[in-house]
C-alpha positions as CSV (number, residue, x, y, z in Angstrom):
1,X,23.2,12.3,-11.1
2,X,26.6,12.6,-11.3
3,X,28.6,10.7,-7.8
4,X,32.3,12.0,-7.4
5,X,33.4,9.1,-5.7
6,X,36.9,8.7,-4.1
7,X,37.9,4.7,-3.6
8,X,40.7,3.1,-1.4
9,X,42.2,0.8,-2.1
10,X,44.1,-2.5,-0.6
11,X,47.4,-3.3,-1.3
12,X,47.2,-4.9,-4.7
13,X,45.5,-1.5,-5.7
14,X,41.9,-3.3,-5.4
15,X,39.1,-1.0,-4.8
16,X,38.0,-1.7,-1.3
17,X,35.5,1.0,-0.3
18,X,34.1,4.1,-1.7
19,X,34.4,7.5,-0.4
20,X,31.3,9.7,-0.6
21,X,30.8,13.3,0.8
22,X,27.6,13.9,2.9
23,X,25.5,15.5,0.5
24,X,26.4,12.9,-2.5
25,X,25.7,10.5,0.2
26,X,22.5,12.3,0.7
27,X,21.4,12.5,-2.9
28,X,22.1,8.8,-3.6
29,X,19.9,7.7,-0.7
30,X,17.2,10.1,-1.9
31,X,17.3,8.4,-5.4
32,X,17.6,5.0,-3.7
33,X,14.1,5.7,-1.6
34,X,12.5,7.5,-5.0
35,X,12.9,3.7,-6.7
36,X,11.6,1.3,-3.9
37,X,8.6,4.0,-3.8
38,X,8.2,3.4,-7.9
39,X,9.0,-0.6,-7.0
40,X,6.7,-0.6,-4.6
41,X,3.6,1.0,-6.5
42,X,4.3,-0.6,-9.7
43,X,3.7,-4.0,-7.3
44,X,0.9,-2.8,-5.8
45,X,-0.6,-1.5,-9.3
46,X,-0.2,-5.2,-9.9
47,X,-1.7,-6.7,-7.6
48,X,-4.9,-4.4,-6.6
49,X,-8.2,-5.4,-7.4
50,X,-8.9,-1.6,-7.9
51,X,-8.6,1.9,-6.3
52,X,-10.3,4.6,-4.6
53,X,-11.0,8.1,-5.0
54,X,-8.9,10.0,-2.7
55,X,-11.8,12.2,-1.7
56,X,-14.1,8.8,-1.8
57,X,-11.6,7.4,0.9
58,X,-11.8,10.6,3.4
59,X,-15.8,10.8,2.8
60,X,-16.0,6.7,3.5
61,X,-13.6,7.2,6.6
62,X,-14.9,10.2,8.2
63,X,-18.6,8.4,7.9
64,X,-17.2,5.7,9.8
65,X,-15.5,7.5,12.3
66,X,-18.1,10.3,12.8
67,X,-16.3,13.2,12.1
């Protein structure tokens, strides 16, 4: 992903803040949420003591709930 970011500055020229349009804004907060979901199932990869079936988990719920 390429960001065309604008910066201002202070008065020693020291970048201060970054200027993003909307839709780079967008895109970089779309890629931020696409890594803490990666983040968050390589932790849970990690720590699970195993996994279920999707179809396994609607059968065992919908027997418990009657449907």
């Amino acid at each position: 992903m390429t960001v065309k970011a604008e910066y201002m500055t202070d008065t020693r020229g020291r970048r201060t803040r970054v200027v993003l349009t909307v839709g780079e804004y967008q895109k970089l907060m779309e890629r931020l949420e696409s890594l803490e979901d990666s983040l968050d199932l390589k932790k849970a990869k990690r720590s699970a003591r195993g996994f279920v079936d999707l179809d396994d988990a609607i059968k065992f719920h919908r027997k418990g709930t009657g449907r």
